[in-house]
N, C-alpha and C positions, 0 to 999 in steps of 0.2 A: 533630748538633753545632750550636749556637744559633752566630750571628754571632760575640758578645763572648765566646764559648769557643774561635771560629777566629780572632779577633782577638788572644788569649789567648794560642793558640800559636805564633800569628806571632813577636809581641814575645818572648815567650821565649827563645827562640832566637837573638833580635836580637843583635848586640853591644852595645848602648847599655843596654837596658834589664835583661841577661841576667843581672845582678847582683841584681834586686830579687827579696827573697821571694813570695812567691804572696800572700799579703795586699796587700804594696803595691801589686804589678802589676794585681791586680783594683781596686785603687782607682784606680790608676791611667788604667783603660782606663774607668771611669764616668764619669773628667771630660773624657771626650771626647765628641765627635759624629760619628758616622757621616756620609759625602752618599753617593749615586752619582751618577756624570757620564755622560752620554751622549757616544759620538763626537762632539767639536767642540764639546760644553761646555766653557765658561772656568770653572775655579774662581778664578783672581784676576788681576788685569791686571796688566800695567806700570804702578808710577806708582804702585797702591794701598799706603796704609801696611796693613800685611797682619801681625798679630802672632800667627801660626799656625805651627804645627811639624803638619807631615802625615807620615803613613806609607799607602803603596798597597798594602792589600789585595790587591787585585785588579785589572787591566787594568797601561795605564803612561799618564801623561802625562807633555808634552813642557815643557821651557819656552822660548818663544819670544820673541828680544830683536828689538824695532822699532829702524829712524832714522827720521830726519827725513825723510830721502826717501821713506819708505814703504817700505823694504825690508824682510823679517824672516830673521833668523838662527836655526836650530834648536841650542839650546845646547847641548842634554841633553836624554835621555829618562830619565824613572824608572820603573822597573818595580815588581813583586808585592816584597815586601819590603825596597825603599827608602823611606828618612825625606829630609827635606828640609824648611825652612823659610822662611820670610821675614826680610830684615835686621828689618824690625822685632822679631821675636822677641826680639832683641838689642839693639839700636841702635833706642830709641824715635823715633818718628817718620820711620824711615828708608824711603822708598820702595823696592818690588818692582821688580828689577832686569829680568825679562821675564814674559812674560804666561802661566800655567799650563794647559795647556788637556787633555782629554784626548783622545788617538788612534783612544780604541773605547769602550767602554763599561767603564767602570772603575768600585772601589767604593777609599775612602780611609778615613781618618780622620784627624780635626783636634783638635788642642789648641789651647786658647788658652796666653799668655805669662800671663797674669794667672792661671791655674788651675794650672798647674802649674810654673811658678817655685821653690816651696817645695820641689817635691820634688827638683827637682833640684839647689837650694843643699844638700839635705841629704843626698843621696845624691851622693856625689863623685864614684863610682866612674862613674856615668852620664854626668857633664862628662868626664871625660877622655875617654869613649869618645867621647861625641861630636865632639868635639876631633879624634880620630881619621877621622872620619866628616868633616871639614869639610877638613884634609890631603889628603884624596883626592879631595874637589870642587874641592880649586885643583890637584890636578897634574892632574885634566880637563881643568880651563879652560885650565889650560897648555898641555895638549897641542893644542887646538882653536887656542889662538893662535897656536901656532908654525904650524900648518898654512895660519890664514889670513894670516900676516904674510909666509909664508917658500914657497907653493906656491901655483903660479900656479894658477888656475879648472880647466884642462885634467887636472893633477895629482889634484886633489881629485872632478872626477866620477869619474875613472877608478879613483879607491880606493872612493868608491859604489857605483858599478855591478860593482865584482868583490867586495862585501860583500854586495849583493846575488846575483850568482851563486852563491857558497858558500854564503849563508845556503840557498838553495832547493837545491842539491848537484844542480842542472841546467844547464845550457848554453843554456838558454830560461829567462826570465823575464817574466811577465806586466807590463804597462805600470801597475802598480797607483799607482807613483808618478806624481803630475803635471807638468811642467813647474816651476809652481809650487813644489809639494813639495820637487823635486831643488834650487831655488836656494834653499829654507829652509834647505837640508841643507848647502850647500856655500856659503853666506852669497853671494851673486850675483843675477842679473835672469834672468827665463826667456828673455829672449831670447838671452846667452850660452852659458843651458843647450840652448838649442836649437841656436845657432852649433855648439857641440864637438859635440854629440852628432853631429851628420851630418858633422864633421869626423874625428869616428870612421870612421862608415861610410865613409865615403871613402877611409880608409886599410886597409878592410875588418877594424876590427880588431872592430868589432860591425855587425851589421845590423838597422836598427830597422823597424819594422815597423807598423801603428797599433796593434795589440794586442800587441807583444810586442818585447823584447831579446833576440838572438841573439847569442850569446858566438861568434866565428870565430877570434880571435889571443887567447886568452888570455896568450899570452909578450908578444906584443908591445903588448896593452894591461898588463901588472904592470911593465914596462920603464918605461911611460909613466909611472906610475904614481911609480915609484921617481927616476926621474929629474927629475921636475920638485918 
């Protein structure tokens, strides 16, 4: 199976595009461009007017909102079968909200707003769905805001790190996150994220280690968790 035949049955399947005959969609997928990103390639910054609508093949990137201060917040990740776009797509000239970068080696594809505009004024049924698709990235962001508006730093690693235990379905996890990393993730300074973390250990509810997280009070870290 060529790329644009796996590309082919991505979008099929899609809800946005899932409406179109197999003629259109093949037209559809030529006016695009392939990239791949390596780990820690940016495909577009903060700030770029960016008039692309992407869909991730393969891997995930993240997108990452800077301040002023130099801090960076991790918004979202998108994965293998997420679409996503830039305001410009929509709103000319509107600057990219955070910066796209990918996590591992991923493969996308991009549209331009000027290639396929046409198709989607004329296929209706694609605007609603994505309309649909754009509903669900603001009750994200909602949810991310309540979390950083309404739960203290302490609250927010300790749903991390037991996302991370479940995710590996062990009670040891490797240190694969950095400092850095964890305060993308939980919008904060690594020196906070290094504050709680041994604030944890302290109350024995993990014990860290240079290579690893050691889950000890699972209750009394999801307590933590839940209460703040």
């Amino acid at each position: 199976m060529t790329g644009m035949e796996s590309l082919t049955g991505l979008l099929h399947i899609h809800p946005v595009f899932a409406s179109m005959g197999t003629e259109d969609l093949n037209l559809f997928v030529k006016l695009g461009t392939s990239r791949k990103l390596q780990k820690g390639e940016v495909l577009a910054l903060q700030g770029d007017v960016w008039p692309y609508l992407f869909f991730v093949a393969e891997g995930e990137l993240d997108a990452v909102k800077g301040s002023r201060e130099g801090r960076n917040l991790l918004v979202t990740t998108f994965g293998k079968g997420e679409l996503f776009w830039g305001l410009a797509f929509f709103q000319e000239n509107a600057p990219l909200l955070a910066t796209m970068e990918a996590n591992r080696p991923s493969s996308i594809f991009l549209w331009s707003r000027q290639r396929i505009e046409p198709i989607f004024i004329e296929h209706g049924r694609m605007s609603w769905e994505l309309c649909h698709v754009m509903i669900q990235r603001m009750q994200r962001a909602s949810a991310i805001v309540d979390d950083l508006a309404f739960q203290p730093v302490a609250g927010r690693l300790a749903h991390l790190l037991l996302d991370h235990f479940d995710t590996a379905g062990e009670q040891a996890v490797e240190r694969s996150l950095t400092l850095d990393d964890m305060a993308t993730r939980i919008g904060t300074t690594r020196e906070m994220v290094c504050r709680v973390l041994y604030r944890f250990a302290d109350k024995k509810l993990i014990n860290v280690t240079r290579t690893e997280f050691v889950l000890t009070d699972r209750d009394g870290l999801s307590r933590l968790a839940d209460e703040n």
